[in-house]
LOBAPA-21227 format. One line per 2 residues: their letters; for each residue x, y, z negated of C-alpha. Coordinates in steps of 0.5 Angstrom, whole numbers. Example, Ala and Ser with C-alpha at 12.3 -4.5 7.8 and 13.67 -1.06 7.14 Angstrom:
residues 2
AS> 25,-9,-16 ~ 27,-2,-14 .
end
This chain:
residues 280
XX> 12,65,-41 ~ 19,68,-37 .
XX> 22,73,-37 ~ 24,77,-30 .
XX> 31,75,-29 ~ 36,80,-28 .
XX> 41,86,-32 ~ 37,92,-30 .
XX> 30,93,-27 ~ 33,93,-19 .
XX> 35,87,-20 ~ 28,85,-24 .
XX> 25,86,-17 ~ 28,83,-13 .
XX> 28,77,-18 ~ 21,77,-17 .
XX> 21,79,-9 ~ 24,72,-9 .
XX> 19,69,-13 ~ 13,72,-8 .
XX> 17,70,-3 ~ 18,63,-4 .
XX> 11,62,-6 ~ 7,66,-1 .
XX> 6,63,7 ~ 5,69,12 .
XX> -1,71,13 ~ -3,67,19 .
XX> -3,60,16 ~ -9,57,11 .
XX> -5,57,5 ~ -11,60,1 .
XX> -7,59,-6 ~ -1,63,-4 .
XX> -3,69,2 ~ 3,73,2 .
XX> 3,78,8 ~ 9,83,9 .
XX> 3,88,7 ~ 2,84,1 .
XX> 9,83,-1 ~ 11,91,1 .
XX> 5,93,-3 ~ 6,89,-10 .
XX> 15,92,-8 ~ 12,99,-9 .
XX> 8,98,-15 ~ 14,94,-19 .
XX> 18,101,-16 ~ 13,106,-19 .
XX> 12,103,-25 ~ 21,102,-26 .
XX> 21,108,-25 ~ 16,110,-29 .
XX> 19,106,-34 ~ 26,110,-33 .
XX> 22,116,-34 ~ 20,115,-41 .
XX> 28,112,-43 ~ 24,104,-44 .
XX> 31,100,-40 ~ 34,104,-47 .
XX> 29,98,-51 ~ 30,93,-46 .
XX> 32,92,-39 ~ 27,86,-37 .
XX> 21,90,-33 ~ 16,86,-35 .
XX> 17,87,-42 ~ 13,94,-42 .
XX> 8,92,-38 ~ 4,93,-45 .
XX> -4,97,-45 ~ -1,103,-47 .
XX> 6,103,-41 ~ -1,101,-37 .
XX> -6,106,-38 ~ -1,112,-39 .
XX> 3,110,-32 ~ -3,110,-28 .
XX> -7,115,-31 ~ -2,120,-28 .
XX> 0,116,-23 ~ -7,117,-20 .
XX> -9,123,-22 ~ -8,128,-16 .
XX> -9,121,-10 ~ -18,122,-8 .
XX> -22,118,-11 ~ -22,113,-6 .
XX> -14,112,-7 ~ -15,112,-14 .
XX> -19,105,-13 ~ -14,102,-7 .
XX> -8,104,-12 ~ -12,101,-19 .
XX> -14,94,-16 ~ -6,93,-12 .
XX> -3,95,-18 ~ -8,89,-21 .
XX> -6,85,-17 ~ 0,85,-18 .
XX> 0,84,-26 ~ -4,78,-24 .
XX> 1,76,-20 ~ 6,76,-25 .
XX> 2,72,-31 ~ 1,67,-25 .
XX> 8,66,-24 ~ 9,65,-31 .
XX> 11,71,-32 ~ 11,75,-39 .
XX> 6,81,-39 ~ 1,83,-45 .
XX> -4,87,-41 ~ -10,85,-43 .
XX> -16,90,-42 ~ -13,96,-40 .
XX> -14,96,-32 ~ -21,94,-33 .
XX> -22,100,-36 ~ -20,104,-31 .
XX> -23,101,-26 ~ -30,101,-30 .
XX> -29,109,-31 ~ -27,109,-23 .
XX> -33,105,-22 ~ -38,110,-26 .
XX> -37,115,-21 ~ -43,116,-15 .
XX> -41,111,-9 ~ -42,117,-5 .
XX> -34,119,-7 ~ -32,112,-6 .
XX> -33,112,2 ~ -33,118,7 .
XX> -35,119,13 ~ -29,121,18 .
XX> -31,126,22 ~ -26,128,26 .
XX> -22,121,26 ~ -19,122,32 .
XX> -16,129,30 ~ -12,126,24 .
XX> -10,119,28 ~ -7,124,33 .
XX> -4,128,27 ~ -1,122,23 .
XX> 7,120,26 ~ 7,114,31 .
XX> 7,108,28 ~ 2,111,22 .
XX> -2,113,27 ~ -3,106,30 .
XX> -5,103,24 ~ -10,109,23 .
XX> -13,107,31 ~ -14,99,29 .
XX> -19,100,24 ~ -22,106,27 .
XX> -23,103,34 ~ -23,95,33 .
XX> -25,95,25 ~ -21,91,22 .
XX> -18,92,14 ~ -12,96,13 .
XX> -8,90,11 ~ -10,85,17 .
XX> -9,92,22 ~ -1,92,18 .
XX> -1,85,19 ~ -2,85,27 .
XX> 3,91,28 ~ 8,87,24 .
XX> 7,81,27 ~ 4,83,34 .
XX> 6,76,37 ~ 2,73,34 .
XX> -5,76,35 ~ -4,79,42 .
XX> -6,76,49 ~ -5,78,56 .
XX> -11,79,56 ~ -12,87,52 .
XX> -15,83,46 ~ -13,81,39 .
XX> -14,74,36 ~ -13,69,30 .
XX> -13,74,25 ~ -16,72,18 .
XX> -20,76,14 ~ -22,75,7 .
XX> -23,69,4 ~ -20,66,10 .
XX> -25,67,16 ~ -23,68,22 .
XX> -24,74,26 ~ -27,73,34 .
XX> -23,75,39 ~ -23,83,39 .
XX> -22,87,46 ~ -18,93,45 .
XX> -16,99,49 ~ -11,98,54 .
XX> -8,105,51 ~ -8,101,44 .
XX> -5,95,47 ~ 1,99,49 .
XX> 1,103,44 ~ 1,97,39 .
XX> 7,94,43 ~ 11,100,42 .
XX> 11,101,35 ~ 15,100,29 .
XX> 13,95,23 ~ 10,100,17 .
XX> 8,99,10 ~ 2,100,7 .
XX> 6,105,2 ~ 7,110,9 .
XX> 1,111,11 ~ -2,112,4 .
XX> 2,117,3 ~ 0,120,10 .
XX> -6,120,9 ~ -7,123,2 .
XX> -5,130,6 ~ -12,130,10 .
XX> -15,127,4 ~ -18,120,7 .
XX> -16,114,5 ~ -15,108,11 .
XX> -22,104,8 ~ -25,111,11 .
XX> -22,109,18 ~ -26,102,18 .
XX> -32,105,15 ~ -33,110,21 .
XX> -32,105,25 ~ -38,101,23 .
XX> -42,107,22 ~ -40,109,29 .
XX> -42,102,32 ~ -48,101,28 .
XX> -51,108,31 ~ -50,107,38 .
XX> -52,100,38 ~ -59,103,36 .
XX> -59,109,40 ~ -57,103,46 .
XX> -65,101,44 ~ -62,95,39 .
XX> -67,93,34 ~ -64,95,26 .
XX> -63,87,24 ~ -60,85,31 .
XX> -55,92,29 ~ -54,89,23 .
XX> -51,82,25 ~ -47,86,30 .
XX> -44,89,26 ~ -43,85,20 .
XX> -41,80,25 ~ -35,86,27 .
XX> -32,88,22 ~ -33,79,19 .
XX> -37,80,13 ~ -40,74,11 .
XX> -46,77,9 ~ -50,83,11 .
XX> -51,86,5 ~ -44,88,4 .
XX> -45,92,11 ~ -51,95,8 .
XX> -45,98,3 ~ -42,102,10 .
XX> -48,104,14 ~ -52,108,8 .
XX> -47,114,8 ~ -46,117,14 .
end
């Protein structure tokens, strides 16, 4: 196992930023082993950040310069407990399973790291708490896309008029020459498990608005929105609830509702939908 490379932790990070690079393809490609999006690589920058600074809080560079060298259980559990404590039980989660992902990472790359159980316990405790805290319904979405700043604004309207995740929404703002046509629509974006998403026609006042705006990172709008406590999953979660309770005042039979709307927000199976439509 290696150390991360570098005589302070600024330099940790950006020895790791060019391990994820080197490995990782934008996501757009079908490399399922290494999808490292510009979101994905923000996101994972922002951890190490919070963690380095953490870390220089409580004086750990005085023991060893190498960042990954404090990434024990202990460091782990108290980082989090009091980077999460005043973020909604929704942002908790977002936060919890990134700040995983990240460590996972980091063993992948050979990278030394002596976490072993210390994440799965947090997330078993956030696990514990009723699935009632874990999504919400957004009531007036449109009052707080309005609210937020331009670009933030953007991302929020994407998953609540078109449904998609919060990191396929970054991905098509900063890469909007990938996924926008001529024609108002958005395609060859790749979900989950590297399904494609059908072509999906937007609002022209969207398409504009996409074309205009700035790339953004996940980090942004999170901060964002923690001051009208939503998290950006809620944004997508109204939407297919919104959709599901037209479809079926529109005369749609509940089991055709269902596959339309799965089919939407790309699940490859419609008991993960069930998950969305039984809060509202």
């Amino acid at each position: 196992m290696k150390n991360l490379k570098g005589s302070t932790f600024e330099k940790n990070i950006k020895n790791y930023m060019i391990r994820a690079n080197a490995r990782g393809t934008s996501r757009h490609n079908t490399n399922s082993h290494a999808i490292h999006s510009n979101a994905v690589a923000d996101k994972r920058e922002k951890y190490l950040k919070d963690f380095a600074n953490y870390a220089y809080e409580k004086n750990l560079h005085e023991e060893s310069s190498k960042l990954n060298q404090h990434l024990t259980d202990e460091n782990v559990t108290e980082f989090l407990q009091d980077r999460i404590q005043n973020l909604s039980i929704n942002s908790q989660h977002d936060y919890v399973a990134g700040f995983n992902a990240l460590v996972q990472d980091l063993k992948d790359k050979d990278i030394a790291v002596n976490v072993t159980n210390s994440i799965d316990i947090i997330r078993e405790s956030l696990d514990n708490k009723t699935s009632s805290e874990l999504h919400s319904y957004i009531n007036n979405a449109h009052e707080i896309i309005n609210s937020l700043t331009y670009d933030n604004s953007v991302i929020a309207q994407l998953m609540h008029e078109a449904g998609f995740r919060v990191s396929e929404a970054i991905e098509i703002l900063n890469n909007k020459d990938l996924y926008l046509n001529n024609n108002f629509e958005i395609q060859n974006v790749v979900g989950k498990g590297g399904q494609l998403y059908d072509t999906k026609e937007i609002s022209a006042d969207l398409y504009y608005r996409i074309q205009e705006a700035n790339e953004v990172t996940y980090y942004q709008l999170l901060k964002e929105l923690e001051l009208y406590n939503v998290t950006a999953h809620d944004f997508r979660y109204t939407y297919a609830q919104d959709l599901f309770y037209k479809l079926q005042e529109q005369g749609v039979k509940y089991e055709d509702a269902l596959k339309i709307v799965s089919k939407e927000l790309n699940h490859h199976r419609a008991e993960i939908t069930l998950l969305y439509l039984q809060l509202k």
